[in-house]
DRENPA-3360 file (N, C-alpha, C; in nm, 2 decimals, always signed):
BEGIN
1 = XXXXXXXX = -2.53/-0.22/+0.79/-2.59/-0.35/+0.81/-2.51/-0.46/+0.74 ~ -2.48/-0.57/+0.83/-2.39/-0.71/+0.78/-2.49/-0.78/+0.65 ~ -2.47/-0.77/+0.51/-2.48/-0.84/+0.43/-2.45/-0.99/+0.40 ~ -2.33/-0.96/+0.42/-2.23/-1.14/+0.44/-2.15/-1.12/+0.52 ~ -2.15/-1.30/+0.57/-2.09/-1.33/+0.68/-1.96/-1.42/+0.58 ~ -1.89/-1.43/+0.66/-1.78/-1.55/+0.58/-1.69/-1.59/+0.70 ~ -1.74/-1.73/+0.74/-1.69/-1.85/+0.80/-1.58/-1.88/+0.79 ~ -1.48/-1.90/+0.90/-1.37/-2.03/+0.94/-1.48/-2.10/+0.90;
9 = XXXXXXXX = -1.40/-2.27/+0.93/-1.49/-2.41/+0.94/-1.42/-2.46/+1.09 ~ -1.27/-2.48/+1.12/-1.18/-2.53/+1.18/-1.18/-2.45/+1.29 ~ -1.27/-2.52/+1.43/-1.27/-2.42/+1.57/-1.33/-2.29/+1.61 ~ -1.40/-2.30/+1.42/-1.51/-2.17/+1.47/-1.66/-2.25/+1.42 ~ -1.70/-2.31/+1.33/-1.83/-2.35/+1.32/-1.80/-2.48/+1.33 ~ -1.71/-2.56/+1.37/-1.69/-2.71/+1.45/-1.58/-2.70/+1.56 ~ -1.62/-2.80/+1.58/-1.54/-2.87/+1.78/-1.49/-2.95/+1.72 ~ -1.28/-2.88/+1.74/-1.23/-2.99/+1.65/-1.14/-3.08/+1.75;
17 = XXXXXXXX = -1.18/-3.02/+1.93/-1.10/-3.10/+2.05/-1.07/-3.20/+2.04 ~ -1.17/-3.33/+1.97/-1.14/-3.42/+2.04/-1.05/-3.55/+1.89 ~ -1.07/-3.43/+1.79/-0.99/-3.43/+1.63/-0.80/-3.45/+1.63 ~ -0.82/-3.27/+1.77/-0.62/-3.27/+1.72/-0.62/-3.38/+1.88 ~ -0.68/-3.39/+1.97/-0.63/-3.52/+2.08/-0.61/-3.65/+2.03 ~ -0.69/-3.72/+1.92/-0.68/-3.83/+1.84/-0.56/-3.81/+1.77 ~ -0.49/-3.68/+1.69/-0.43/-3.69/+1.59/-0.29/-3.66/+1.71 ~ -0.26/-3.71/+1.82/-0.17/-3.72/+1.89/-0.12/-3.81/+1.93;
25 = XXXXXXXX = -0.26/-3.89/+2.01/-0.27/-3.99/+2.05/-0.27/-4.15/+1.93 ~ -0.32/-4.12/+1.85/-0.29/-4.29/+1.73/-0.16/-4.26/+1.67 ~ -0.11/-4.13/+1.67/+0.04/-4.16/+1.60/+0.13/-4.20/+1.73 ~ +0.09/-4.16/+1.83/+0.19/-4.18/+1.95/+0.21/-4.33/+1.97 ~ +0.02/-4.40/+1.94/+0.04/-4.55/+2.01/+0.10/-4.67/+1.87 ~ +0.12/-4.56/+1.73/+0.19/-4.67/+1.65/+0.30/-4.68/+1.65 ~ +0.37/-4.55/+1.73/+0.51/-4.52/+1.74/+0.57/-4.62/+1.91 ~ +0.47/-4.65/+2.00/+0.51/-4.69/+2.10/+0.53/-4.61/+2.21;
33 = XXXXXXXX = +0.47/-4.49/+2.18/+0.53/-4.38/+2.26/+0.40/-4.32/+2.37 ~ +0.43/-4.29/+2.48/+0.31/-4.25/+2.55/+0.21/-4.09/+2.52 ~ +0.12/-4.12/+2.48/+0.00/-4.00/+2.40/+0.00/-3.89/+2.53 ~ +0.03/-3.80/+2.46/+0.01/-3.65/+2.59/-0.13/-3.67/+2.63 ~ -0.20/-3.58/+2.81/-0.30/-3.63/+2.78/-0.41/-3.51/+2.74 ~ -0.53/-3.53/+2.68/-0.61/-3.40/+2.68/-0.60/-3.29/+2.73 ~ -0.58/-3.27/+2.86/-0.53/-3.15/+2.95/-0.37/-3.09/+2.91 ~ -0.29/-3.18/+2.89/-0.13/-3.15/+2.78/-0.19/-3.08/+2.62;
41 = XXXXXXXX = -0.26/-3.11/+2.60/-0.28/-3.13/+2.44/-0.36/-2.97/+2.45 ~ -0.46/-2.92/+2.56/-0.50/-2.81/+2.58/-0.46/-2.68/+2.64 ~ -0.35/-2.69/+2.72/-0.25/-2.63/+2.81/-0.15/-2.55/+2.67 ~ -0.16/-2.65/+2.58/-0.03/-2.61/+2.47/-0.07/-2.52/+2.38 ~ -0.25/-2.55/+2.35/-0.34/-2.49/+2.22/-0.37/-2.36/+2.30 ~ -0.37/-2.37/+2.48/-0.39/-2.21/+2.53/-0.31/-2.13/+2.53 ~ -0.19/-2.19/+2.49/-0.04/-2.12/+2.48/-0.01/-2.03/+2.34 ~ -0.07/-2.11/+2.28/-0.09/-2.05/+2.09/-0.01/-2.15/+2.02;
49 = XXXXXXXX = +0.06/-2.24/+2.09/+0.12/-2.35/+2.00/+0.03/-2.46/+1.91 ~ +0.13/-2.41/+1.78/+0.07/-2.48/+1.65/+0.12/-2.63/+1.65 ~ +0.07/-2.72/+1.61/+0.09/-2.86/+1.63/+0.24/-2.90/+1.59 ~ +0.30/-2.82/+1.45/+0.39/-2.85/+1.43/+0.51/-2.80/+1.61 ~ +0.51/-2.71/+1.66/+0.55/-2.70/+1.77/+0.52/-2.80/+1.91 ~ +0.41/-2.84/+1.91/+0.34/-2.93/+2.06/+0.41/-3.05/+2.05 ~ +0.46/-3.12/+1.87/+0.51/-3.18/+1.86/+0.64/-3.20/+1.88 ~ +0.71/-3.11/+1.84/+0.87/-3.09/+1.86/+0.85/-3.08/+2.02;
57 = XXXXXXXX = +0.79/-2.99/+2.12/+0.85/-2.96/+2.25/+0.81/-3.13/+2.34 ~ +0.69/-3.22/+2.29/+0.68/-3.33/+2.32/+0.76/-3.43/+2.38 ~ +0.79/-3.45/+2.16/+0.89/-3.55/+2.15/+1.07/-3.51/+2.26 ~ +1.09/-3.37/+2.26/+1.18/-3.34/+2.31/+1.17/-3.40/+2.49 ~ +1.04/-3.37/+2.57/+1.03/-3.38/+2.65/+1.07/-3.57/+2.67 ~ +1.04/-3.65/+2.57/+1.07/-3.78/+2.58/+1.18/-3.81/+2.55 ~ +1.27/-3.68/+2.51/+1.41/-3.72/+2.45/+1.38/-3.87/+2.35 ~ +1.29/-3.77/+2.23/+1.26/-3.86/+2.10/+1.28/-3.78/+2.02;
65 = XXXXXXXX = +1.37/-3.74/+1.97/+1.42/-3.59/+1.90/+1.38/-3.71/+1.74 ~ +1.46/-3.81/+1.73/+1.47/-3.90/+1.61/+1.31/-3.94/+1.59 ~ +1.25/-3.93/+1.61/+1.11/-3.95/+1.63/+0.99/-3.87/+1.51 ~ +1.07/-3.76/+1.51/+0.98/-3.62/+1.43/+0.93/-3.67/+1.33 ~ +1.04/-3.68/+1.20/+1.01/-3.74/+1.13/+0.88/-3.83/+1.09 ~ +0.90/-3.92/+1.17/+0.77/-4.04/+1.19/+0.66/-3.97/+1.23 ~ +0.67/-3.91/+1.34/+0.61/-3.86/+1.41/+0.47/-3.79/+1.28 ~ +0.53/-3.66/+1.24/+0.47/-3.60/+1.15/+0.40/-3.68/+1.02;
73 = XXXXXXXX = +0.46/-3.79/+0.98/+0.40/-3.85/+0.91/+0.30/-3.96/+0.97 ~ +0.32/-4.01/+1.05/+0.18/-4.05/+1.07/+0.02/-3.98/+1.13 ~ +0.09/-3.86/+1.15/-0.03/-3.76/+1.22/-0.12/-3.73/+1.06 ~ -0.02/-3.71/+0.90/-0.01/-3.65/+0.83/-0.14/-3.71/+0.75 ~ -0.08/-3.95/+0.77/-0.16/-4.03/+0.75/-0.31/-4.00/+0.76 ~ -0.31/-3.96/+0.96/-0.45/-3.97/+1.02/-0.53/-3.90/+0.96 ~ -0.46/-3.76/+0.91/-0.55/-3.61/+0.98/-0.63/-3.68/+0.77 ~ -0.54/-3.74/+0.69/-0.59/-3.73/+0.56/-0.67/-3.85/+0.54;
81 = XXXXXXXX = -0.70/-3.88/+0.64/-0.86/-4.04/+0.60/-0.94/-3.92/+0.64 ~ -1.05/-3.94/+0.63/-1.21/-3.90/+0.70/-1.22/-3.92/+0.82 ~ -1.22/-3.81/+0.88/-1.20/-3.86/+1.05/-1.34/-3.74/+1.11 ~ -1.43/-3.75/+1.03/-1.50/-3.64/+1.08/-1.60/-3.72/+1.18 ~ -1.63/-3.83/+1.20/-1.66/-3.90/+1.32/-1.61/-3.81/+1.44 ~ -1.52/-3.77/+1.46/-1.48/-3.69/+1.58/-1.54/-3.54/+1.59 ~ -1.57/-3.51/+1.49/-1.58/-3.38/+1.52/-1.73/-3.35/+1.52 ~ -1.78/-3.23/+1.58/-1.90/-3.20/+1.65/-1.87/-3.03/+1.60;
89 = XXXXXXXX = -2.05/-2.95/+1.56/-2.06/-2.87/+1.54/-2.08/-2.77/+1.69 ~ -2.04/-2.65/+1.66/-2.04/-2.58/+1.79/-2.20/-2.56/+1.83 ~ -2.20/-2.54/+1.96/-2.31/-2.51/+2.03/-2.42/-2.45/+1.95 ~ -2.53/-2.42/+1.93/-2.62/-2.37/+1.86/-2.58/-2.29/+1.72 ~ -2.45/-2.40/+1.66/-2.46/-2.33/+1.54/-2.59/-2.37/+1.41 ~ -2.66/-2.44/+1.45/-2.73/-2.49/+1.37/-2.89/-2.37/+1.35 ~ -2.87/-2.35/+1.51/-3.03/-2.17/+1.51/-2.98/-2.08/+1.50 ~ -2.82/-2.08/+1.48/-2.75/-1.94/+1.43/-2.75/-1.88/+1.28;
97 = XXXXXXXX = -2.74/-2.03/+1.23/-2.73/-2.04/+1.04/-2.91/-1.98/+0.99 ~ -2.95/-2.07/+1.07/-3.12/-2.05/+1.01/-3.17/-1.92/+1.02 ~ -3.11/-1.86/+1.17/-3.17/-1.71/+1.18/-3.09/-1.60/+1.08 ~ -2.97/-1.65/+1.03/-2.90/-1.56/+0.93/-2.98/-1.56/+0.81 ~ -3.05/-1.70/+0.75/-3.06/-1.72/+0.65/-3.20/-1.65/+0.62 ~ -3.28/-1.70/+0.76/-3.39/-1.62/+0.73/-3.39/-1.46/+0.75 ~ -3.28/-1.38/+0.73/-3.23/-1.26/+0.75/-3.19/-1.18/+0.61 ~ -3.18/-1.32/+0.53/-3.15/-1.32/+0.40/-3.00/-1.26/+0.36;
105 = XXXXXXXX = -2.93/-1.30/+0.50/-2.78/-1.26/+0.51/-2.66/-1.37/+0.41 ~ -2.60/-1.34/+0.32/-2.56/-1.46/+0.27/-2.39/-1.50/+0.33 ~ -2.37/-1.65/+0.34/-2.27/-1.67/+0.39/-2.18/-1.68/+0.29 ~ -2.11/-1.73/+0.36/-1.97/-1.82/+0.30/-1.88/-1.91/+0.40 ~ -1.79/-2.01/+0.33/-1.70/-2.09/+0.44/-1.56/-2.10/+0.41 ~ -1.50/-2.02/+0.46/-1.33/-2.11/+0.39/-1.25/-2.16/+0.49 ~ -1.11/-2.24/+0.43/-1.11/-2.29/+0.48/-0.98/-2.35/+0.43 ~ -0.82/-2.33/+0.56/-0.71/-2.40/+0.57/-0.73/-2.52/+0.57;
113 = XXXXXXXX = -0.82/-2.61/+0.57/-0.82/-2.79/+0.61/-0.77/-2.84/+0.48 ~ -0.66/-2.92/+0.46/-0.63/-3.04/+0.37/-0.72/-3.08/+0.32 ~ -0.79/-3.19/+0.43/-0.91/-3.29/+0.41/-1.06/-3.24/+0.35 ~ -1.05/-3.20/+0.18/-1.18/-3.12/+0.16/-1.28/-3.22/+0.18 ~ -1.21/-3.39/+0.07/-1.35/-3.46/+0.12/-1.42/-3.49/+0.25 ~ -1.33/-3.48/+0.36/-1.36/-3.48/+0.48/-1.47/-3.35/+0.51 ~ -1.42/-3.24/+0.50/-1.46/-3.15/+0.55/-1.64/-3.15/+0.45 ~ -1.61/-3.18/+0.33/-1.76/-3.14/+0.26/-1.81/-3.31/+0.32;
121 = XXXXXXXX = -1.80/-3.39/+0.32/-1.89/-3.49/+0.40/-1.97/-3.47/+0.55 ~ -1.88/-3.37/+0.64/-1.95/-3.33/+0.71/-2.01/-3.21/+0.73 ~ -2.02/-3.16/+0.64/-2.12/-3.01/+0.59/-2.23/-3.10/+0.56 ~ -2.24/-3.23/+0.48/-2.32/-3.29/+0.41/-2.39/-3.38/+0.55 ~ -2.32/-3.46/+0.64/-2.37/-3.49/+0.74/-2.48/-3.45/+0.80 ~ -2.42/-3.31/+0.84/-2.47/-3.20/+0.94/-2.58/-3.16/+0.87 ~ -2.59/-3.15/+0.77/-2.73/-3.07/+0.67/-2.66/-2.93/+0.68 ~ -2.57/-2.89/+0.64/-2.49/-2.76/+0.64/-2.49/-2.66/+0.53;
129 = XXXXXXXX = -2.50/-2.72/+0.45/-2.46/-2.70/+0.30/-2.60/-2.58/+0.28 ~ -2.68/-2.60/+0.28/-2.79/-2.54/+0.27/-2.77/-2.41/+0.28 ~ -2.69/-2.35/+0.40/-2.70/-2.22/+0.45/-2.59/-2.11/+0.34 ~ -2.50/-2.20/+0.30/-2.37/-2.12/+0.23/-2.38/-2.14/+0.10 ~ -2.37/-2.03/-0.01/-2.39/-2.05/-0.11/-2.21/-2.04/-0.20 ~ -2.14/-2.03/-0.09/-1.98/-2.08/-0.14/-1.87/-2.15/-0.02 ~ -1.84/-2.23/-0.06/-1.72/-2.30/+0.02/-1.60/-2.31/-0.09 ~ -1.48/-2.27/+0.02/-1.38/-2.20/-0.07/-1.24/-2.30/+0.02;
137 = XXXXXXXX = -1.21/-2.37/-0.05/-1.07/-2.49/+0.02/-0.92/-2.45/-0.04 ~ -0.82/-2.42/+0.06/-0.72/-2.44/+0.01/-0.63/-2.50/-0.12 ~ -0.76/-2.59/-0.14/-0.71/-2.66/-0.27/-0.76/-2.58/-0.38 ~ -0.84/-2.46/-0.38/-0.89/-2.44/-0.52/-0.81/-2.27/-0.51 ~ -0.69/-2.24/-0.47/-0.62/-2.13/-0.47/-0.48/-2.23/-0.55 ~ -0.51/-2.31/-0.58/-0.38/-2.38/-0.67/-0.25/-2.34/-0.62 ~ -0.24/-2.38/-0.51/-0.09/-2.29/-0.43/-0.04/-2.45/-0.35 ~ +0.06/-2.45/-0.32/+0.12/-2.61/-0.21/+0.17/-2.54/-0.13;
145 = XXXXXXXX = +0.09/-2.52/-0.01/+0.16/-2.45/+0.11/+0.19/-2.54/+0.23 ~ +0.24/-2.52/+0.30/+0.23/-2.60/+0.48/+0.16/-2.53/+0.54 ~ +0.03/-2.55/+0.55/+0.00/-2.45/+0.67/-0.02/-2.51/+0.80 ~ +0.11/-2.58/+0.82/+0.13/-2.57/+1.03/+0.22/-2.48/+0.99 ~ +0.21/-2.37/+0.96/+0.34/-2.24/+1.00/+0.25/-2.12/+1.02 ~ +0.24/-2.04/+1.11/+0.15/-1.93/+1.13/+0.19/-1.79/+0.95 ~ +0.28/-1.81/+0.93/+0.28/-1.70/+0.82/+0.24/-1.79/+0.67 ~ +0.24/-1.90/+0.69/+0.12/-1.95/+0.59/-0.01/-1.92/+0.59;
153 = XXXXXXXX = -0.06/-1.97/+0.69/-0.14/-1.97/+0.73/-0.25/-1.83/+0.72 ~ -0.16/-1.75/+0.75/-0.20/-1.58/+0.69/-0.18/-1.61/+0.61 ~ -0.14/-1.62/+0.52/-0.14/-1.60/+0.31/-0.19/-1.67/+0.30 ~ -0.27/-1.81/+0.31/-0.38/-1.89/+0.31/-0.51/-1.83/+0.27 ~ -0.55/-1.80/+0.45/-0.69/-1.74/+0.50/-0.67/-1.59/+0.41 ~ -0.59/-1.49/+0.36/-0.60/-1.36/+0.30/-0.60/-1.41/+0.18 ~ -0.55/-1.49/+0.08/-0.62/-1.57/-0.03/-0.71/-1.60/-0.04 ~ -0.80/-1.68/+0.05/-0.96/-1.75/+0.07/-1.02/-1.60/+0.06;
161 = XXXXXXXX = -0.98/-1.54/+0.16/-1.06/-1.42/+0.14/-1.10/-1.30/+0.01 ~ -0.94/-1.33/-0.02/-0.98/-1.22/-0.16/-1.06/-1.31/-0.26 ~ -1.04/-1.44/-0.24/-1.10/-1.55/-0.37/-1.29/-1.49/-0.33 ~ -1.28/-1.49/-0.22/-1.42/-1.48/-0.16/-1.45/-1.31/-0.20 ~ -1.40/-1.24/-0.16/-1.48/-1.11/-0.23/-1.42/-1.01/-0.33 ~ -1.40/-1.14/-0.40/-1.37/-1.11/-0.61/-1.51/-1.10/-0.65 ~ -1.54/-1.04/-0.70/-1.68/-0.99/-0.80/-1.77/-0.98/-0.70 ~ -1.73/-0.94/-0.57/-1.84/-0.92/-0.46/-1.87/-0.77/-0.47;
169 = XXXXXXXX = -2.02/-0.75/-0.52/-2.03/-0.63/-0.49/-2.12/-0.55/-0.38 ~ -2.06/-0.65/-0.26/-2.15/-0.61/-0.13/-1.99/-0.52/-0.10 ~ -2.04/-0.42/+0.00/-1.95/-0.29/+0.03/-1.86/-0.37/+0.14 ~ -1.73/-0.32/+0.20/-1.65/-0.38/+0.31/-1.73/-0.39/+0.44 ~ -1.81/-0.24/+0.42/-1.81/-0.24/+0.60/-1.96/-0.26/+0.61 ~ -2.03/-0.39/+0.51/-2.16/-0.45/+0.50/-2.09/-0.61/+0.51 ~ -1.96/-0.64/+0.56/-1.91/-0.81/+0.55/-1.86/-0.82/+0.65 ~ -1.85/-0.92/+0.72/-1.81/-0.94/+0.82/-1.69/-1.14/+0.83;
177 = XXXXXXXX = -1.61/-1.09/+0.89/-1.58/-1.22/+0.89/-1.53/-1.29/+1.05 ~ -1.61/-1.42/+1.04/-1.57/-1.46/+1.21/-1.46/-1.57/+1.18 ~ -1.40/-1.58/+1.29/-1.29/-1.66/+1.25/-1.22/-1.68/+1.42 ~ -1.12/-1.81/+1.43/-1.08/-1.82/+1.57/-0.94/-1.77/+1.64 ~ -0.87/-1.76/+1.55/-0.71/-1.72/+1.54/-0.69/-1.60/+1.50 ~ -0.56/-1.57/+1.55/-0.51/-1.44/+1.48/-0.44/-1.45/+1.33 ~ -0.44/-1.55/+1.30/-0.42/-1.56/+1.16/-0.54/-1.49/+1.07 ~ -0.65/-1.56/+1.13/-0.81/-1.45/+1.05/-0.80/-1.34/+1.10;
185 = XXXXXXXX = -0.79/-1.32/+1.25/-0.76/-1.15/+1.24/-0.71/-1.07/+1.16 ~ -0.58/-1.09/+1.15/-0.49/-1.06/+1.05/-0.53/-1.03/+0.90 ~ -0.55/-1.12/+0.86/-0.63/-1.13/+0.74/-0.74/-1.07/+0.73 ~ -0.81/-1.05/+0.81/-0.97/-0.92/+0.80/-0.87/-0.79/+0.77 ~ -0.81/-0.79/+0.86/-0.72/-0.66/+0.91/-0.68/-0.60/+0.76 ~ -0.57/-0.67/+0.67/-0.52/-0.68/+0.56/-0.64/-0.61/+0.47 ~ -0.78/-0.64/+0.50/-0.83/-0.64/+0.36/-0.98/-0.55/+0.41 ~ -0.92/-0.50/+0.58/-1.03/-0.38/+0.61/-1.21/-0.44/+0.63;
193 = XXXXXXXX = -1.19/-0.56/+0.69/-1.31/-0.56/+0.69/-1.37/-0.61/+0.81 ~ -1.49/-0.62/+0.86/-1.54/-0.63/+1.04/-1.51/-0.78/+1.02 ~ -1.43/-0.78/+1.17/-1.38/-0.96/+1.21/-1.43/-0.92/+1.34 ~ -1.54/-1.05/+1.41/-1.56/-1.13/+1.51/-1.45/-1.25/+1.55 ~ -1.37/-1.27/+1.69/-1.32/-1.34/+1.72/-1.41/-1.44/+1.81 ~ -1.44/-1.57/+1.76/-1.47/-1.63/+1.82/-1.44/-1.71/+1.94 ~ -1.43/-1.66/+2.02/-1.37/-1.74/+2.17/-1.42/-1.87/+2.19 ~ -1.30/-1.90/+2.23/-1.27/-2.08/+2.20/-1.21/-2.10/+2.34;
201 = XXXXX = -1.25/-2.14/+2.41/-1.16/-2.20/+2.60/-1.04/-2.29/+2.52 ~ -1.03/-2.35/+2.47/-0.96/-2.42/+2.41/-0.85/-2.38/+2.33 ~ -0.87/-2.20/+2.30/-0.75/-2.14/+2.23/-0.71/-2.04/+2.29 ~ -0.64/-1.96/+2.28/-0.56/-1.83/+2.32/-0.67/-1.75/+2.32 ~ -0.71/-1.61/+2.35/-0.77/-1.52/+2.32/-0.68/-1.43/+2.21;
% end
């Protein structure tokens, strides 16, 4: 029986669609350059392409190779204000948490995102906070990674996770972890423990 659950935040317990289309489109219109459109921006995320990539094959397509540069830093600007105005919790995750909690299943949340204050303002928004008795950020593994690179990204999420079940003395095959990528796969995989893939129309299978 699943004792704990331990959460993505990023495309598995939020809708972050209309987050990476904005973080294309305002750097595009400060640059002068024409914004791919949502259906471009989605076509690329079903392909498995990471932003640092959607970017390069873009700019390439505009023959704006000199562009990158900028490019990346103003996306780098956006994604680091508070932009959780854009984003939206997935479909009934809100009778999902309750029915866990009244299950007395305990969670967890980690979490690749830069933007912690962003991210904990809208746990705080949402009334979220309630359900998880740990959230675990990139920032508190004291590491300076990139994660737009998928082999970050695994050493990331398999850090959050060991951070997450250090002094855990719930058994492996009583934890479960859901997640949207095969970067979380991966990282379950690594550390033997039950992963749910959360299907996303919006991502790869």
């Amino acid at each position: 029986m699943i004792q704990l659950i331990i959460f993505d935040f990023d495309d598995t317990l939020v809708n972050n669609h209309n987050l990476d289309y904005k973080s294309f489109e305002i750097p595009c219109k400060k640059l002068s350059l024409i914004p791919p459109t949502k259906k471009d921006i989605k076509l690329s995320r079903k392909k498995g392409f990471l932003a640092i990539h959607m970017i390069k094959n873009y700019l390439k397509e505009l023959n704006r190779k000199e562009f990158f540069k900028r490019f990346i830093k103003e996306r780098n600007n956006f994604l680091e204000q508070d932009q959780t105005h854009y984003l939206t919790t997935q479909k009934n995750t809100h009778k999902l948490l309750q029915f866990l909690k009244k299950k007395n299943i305990k969670m967890i949340i980690i979490t690749a995102n830069k933007n912690k204050k962003a991210v904990l303002n809208f746990l705080h928004n949402e009334k979220l906070f309630r359900y998880f008795y740990k959230i675990l950020f990139m920032d508190d593994l004291h590491i300076q990674l990139n994660n737009s690179t998928s082999s970050n990204r695994v050493l990331i999420k398999s850090s959050l996770l060991n951070k997450s079940l250090k002094n855990s003395k719930t058994p492996k095959t009583e934890i479960l972890y859901v997640g949207n990528s095969l970067e979380d796969f991966e990282s379950s995989k690594y550390f033997k423990i039950n992963f749910i893939h959360f299907q996303n129309e919006y991502l790869p299978k």
